[in-house]
C-alpha positions as CSV (number, residue, x, y, z in Angstrom):
1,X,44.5,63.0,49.8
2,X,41.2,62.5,48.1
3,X,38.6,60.0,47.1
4,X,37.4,59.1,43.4
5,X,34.6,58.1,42.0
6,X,34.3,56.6,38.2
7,X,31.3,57.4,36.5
8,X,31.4,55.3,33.5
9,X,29.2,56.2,29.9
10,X,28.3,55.0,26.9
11,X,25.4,56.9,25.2
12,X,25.4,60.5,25.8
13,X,21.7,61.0,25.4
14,X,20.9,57.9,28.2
15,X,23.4,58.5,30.7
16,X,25.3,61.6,31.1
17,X,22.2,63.7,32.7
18,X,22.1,61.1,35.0
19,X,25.6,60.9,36.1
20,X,25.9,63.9,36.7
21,X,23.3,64.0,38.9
22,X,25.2,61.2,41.0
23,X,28.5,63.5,40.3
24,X,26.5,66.3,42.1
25,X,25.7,63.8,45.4
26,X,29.5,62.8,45.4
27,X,30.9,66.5,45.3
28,X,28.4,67.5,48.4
29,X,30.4,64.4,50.1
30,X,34.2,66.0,49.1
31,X,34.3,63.4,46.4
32,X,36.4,63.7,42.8
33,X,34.4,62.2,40.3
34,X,36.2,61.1,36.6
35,X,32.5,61.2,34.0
36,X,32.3,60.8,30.7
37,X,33.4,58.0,28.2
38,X,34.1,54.7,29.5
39,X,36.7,53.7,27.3
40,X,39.2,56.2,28.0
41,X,37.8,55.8,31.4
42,X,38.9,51.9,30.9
43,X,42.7,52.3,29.2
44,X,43.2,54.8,32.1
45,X,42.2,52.4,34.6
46,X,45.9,50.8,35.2
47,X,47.2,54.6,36.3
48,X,44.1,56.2,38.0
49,X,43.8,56.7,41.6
50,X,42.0,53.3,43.2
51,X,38.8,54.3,43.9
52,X,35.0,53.1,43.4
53,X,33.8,52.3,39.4
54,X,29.9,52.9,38.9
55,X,28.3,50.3,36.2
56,X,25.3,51.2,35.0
57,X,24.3,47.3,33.3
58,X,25.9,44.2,34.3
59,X,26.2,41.8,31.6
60,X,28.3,39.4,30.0
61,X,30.7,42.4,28.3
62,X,30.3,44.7,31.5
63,X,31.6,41.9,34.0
64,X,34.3,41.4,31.4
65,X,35.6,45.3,32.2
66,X,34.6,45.3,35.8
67,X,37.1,42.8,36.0
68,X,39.3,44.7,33.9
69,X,39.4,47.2,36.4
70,X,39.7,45.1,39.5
71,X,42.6,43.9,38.7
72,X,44.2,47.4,38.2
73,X,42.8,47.9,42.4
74,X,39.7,49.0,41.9
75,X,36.5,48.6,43.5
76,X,33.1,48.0,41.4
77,X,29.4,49.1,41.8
78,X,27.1,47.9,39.6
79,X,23.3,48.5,38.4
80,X,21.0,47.6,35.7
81,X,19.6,50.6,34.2
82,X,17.9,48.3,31.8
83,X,15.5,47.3,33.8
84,X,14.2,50.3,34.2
85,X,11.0,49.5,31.8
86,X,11.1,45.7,32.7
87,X,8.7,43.7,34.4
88,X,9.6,40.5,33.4
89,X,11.8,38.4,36.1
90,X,12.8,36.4,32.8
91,X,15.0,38.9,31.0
92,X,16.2,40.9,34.2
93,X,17.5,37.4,35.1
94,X,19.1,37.3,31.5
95,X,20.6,40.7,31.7
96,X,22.3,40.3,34.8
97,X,24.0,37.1,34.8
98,X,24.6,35.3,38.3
99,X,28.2,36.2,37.7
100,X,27.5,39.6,37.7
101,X,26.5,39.8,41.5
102,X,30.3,37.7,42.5
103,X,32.0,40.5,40.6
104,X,30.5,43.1,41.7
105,X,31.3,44.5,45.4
106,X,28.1,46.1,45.5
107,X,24.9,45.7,43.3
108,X,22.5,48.2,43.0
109,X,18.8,47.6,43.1
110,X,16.5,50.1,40.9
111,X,13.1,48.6,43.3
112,X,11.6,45.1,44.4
113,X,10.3,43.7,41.4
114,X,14.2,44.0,40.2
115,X,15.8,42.3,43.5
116,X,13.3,39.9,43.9
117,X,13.5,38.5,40.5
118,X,17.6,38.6,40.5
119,X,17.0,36.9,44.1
120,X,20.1,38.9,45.6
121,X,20.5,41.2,48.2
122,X,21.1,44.8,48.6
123,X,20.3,48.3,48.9
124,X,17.1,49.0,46.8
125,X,18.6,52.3,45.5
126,X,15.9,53.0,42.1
127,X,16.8,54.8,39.0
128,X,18.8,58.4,38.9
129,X,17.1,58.4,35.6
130,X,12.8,58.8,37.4
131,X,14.7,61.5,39.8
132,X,15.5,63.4,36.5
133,X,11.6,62.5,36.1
134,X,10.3,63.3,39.1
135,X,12.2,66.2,40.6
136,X,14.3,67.7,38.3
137,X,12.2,68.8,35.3
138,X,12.5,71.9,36.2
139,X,15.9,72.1,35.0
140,X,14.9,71.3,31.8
141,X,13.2,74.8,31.1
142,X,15.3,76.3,28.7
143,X,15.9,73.0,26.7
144,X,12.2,72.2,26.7
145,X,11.2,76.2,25.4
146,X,14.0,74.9,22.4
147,X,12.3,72.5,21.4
148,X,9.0,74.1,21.2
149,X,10.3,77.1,19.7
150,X,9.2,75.4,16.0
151,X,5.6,74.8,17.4
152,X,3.3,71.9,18.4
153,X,4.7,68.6,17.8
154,X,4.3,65.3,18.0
155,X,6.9,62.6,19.3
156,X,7.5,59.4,17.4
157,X,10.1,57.6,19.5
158,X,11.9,54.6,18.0
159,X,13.6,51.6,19.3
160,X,14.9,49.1,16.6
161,X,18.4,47.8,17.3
162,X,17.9,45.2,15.7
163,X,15.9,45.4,12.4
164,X,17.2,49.2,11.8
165,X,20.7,48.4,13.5
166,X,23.4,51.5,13.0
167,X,25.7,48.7,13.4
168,X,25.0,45.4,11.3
169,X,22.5,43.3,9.7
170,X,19.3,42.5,12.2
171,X,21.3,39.0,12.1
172,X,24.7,40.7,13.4
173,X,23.0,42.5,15.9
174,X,21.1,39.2,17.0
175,X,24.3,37.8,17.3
176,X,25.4,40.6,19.7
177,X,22.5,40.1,21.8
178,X,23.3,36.6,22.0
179,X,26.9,37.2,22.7
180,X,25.8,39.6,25.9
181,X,23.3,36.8,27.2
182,X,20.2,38.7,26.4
183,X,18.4,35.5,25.8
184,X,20.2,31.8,25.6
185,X,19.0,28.6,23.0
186,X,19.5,26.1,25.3
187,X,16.0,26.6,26.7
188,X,12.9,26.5,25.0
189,X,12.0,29.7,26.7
190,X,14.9,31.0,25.6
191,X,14.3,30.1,21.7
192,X,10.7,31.3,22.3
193,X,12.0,34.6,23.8
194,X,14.5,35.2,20.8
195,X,11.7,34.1,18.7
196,X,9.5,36.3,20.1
197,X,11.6,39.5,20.6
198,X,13.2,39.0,16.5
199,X,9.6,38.9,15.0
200,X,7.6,41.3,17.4
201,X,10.3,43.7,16.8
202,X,9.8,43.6,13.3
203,X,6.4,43.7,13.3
204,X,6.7,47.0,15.4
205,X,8.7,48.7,12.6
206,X,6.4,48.4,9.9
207,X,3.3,49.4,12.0
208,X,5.6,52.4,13.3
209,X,6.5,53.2,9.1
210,X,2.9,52.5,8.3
211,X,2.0,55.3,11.4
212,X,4.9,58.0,10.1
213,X,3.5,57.6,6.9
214,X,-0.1,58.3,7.8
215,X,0.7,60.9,9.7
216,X,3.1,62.6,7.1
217,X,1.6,65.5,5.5
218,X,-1.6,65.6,7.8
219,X,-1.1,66.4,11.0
220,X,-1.7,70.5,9.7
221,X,0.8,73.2,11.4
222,X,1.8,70.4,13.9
223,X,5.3,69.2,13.9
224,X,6.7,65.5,13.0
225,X,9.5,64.7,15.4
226,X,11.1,61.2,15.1
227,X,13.5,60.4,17.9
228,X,15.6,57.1,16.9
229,X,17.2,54.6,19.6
230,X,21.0,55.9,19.3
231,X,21.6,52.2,17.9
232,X,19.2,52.6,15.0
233,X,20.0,54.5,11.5
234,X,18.9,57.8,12.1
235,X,18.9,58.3,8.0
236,X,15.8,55.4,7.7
237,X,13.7,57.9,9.1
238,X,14.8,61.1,6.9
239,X,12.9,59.4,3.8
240,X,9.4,61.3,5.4
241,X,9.3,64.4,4.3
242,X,8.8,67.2,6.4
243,X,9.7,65.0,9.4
244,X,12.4,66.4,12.0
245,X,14.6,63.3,12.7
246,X,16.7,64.1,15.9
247,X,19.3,62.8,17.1
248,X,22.1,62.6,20.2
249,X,19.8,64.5,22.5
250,X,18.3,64.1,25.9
251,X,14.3,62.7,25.8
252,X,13.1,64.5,28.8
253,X,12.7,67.9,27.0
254,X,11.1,66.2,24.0
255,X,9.2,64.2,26.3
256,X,8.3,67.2,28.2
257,X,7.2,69.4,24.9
258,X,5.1,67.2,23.3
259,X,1.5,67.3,22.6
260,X,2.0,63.5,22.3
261,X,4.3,60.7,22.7
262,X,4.1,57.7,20.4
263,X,6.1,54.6,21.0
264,X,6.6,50.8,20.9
265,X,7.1,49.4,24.0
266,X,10.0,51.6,24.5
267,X,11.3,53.2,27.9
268,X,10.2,56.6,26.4
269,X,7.1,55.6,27.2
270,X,7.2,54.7,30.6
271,X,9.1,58.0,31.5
272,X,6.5,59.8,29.7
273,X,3.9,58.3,32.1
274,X,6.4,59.3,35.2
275,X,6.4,62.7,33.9
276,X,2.6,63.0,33.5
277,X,3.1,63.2,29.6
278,X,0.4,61.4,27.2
279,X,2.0,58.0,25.9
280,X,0.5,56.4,23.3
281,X,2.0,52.4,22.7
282,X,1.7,51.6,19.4
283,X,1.7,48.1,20.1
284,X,0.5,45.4,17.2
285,X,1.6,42.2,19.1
286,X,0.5,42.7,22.4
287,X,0.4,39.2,23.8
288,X,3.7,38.5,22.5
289,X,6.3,37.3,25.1
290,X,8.3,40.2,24.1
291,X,6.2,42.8,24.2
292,X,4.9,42.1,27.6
293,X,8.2,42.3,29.1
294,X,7.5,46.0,29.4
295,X,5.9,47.6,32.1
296,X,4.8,50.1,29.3
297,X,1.9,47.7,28.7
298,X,0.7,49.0,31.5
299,X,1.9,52.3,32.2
300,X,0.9,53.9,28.7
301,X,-2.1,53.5,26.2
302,X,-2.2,51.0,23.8
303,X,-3.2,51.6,19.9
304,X,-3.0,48.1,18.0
305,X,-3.2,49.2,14.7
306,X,-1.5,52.2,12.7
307,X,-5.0,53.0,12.0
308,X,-6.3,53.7,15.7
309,X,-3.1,55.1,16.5
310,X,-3.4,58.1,13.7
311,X,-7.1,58.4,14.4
312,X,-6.1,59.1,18.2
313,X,-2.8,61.8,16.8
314,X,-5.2,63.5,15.1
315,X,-7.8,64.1,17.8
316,X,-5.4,65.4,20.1
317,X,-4.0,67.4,17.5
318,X,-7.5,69.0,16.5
319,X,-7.8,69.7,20.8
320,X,-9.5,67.0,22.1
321,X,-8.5,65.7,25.4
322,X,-5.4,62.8,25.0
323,X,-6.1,59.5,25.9
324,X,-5.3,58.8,29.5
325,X,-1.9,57.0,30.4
326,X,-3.1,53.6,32.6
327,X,-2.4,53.9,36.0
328,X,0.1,51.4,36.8
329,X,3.6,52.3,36.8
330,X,6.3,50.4,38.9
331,X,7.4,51.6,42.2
332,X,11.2,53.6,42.7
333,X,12.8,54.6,45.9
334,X,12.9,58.4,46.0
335,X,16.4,60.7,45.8
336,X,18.1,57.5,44.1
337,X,21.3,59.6,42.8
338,X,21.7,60.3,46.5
339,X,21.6,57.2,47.9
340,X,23.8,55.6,44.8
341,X,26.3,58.4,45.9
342,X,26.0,56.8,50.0
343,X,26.2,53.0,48.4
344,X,29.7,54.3,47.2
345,X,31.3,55.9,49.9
346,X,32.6,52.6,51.5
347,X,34.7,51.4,48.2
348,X,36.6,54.9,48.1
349,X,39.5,54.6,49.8
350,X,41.7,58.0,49.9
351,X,44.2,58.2,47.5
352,X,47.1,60.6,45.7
353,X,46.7,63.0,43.5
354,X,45.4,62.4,39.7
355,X,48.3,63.9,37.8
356,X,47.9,62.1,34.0
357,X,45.9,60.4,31.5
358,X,46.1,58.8,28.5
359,X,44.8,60.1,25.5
360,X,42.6,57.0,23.8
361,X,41.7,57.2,20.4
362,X,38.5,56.4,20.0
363,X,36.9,54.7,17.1
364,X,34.3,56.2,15.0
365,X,30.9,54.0,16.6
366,X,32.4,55.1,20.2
367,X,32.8,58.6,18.9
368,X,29.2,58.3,17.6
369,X,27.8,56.8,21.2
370,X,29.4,59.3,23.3
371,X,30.9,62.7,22.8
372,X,30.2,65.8,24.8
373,X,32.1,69.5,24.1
374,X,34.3,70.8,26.9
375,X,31.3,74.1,26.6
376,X,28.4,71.1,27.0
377,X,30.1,69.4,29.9
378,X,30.3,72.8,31.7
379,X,26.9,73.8,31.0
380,X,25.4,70.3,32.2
381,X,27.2,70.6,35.2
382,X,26.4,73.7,36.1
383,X,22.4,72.8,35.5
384,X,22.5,70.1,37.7
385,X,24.7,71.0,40.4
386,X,23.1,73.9,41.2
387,X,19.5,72.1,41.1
388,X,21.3,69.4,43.7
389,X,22.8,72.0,45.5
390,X,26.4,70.7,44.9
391,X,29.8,72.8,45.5
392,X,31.3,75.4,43.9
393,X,33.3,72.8,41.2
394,X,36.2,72.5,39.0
395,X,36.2,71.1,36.0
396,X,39.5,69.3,34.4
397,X,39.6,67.8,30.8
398,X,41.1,64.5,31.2
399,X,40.7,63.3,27.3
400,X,38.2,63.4,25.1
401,X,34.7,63.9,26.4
402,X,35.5,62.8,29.8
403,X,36.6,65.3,32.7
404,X,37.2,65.1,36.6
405,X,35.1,67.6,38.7
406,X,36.3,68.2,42.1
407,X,35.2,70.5,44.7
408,X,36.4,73.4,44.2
409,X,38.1,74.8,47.9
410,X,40.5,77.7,46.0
């Protein structure tokens, strides 16, 4: 007999370091952990061994498959990784609708700020994500050496799901915020928030083009690196020449590499502060409800204009001393993957063996979101389990870019 967790993803550069850092906690406890794509993960759900299903957000769509997979006998865990930049009680309270915390039969709490402004109760657990940060950089050595191996660079992170959506039209994508309950029109806070978040979001992108394009071409031996959100059109940002647009990679070594991080009001930011990294926030509309739903307000520098922004680039770039992050970053519980992994244990009840799987095909924006090689799944593992001091493990191919690692006793 043996117990399972389900370690669901959806962006491989967001979540799957992070998982498996859970994964590692789960195998130390004799645990068999299914990670990697949810939606195989989903369509399997009906023949899979009853066990525990990690969510890492909890809205409208997520509760929709949570239930999915109740009903097959499964318990449900959820979080709310999205939080993890928020300050704002408003939109945490948007993102994890009341119905969220029924479904669920645990929920997750990344620190106070987040429990206290979902007014539930639970285990304050933080983010697997800030032990990458904090603990675990290390492991990043060989990754971070890769991307320096072109040089000094600078990082221009970008976040624009909605204007520069890989998906639809910024109206589309509105839409799909809408449809999740990222903001709701029956308010007037919540039309001032949509508001808000449609125009500063705009406003962001053409500082951010009017920065790029400053910088292009001056910044001397230095290196341009754009990073776009995986929801964004990575091709936008190929029209600068000489720029390195990268995609459907981890941040933390480009976080890690960098002479200096530029964002807008992104969560780059904030785990550039965690790490120590310079941050510069690019931030035109500062006062906007939007943009002060972000703890990186506080946690990074702030540039107003493209103008100050490039003057700043440039001065680190010649050797001067970066501006200095602000001091205030919000507080996480320590060892989180570990205690997610202990928050589990109670909704694993031992089961049979996992004999079969359905193969799922996928369509092309899931394929796009989320798809690791059976020789990049090993390799991950065997980074992070040894940092977290896991089992010797065995790795089995379940489907496409999602495998079950079980302790390995043979």
């Amino acid at each position: 007999m043996a117990r399972y967790a389900y370690l669901t993803c959806e962006l491989k550069s967001r979540d799957l370091d992070s998982r498996l850092l859970i994964a590692a906690h789960l195998l130390k406890r004799g645990v068999s952990v299914v990670v990697g794509q949810l939606w195989s993960m989903l369509a399997g759900a009906h023949q899979a061994p009853k066990g525990a299903f990690l969510f890492k957000t909890a809205n409208t769509i997520q509760i929709g498959l949570a239930e999915h997979v109740k009903a097959w006998g499964h318990k449900v865990v959820m979080m709310d990784e999205e939080a993890l930049a928020l300050v704002s009680p408003y939109l945490m309270r948007r993102i994890v609708p009341p119905k969220a915390l029924q479904v669920a039969d645990a929920f997750l709490f990344q620190n106070r700020i987040h429990r206290d402004a979902l007014g539930g109760v639970g285990p304050l657990v933080g983010s697997p994500r800030v032990d990458l940060l904090r603990s675990y950089r290390r492991l990043h050595a060989d990754d971070v050496a890769a991307c320096t191996r072109g040089g000094r660079y600078v990082l221009i992170n970008t976040n624009y799901g909605i204007h520069n959506s890989a998906y639809g039209t910024p109206e589309a994508q509105f839409d799909v915020a809408r449809g999740v309950g990222m903001f709701e029109e029956e308010t007037e806070e919540g039309r001032a928030y949509a508001r808000s978040w449609f125009e500063t979001e705009r406003v962001n992108m053409l500082a951010m083009h009017d920065l790029v394009g400053r910088l292009q071409g001056q910044i001397g031996d230095s290196r341009l690196v754009i990073r776009p959100h995986p929801t964004e059109k990575a091709q936008t940002w190929r029209q600068y020449a000489g720029a390195e647009v990268v995609t459907e990679s981890p941040p933390v070594p480009w976080l890690l590499g960098a002479d200096i991080v530029v964002h807008t009001n992104s969560t780059t930011g904030l785990e550039a502060a965690l790490l120590g990294r310079p941050a510069l926030n690019l931030n035109p509309a500062p006062v906007s409800m939007f943009s002060q739903t972000f703890a990186s307000n506080a946690a990074t520098f702030q540039a107003p204009t493209p103008e100050v922004a490039a003057a700043l680039i440039m001065q680190v770039i010649g050797g001067a001393s970066p501006p200095a992050n602000d001091d205030w970053i919000p507080e996480f519980p320590e060892n989180a993957a570990d205690r997610i992994a202990t928050e589990l244990m109670p909704f694993m009840p031992e089961a049979g063996p996992l004999t079969t799987w359905i193969h799922l095909q996928r369509s092309a924006a899931q394929i796009k979101k989320f798809t690791v090689s059976v020789e990049e799944a090993m390799g991950r593992v065997n980074l992070f389990f040894a940092g977290a001091g896991a089992p010797k493990t065995k790795m089995i191919v379940l489907d496409d870019s999602l495998f079950m690692l079980s302790p390995d006793n043979g």
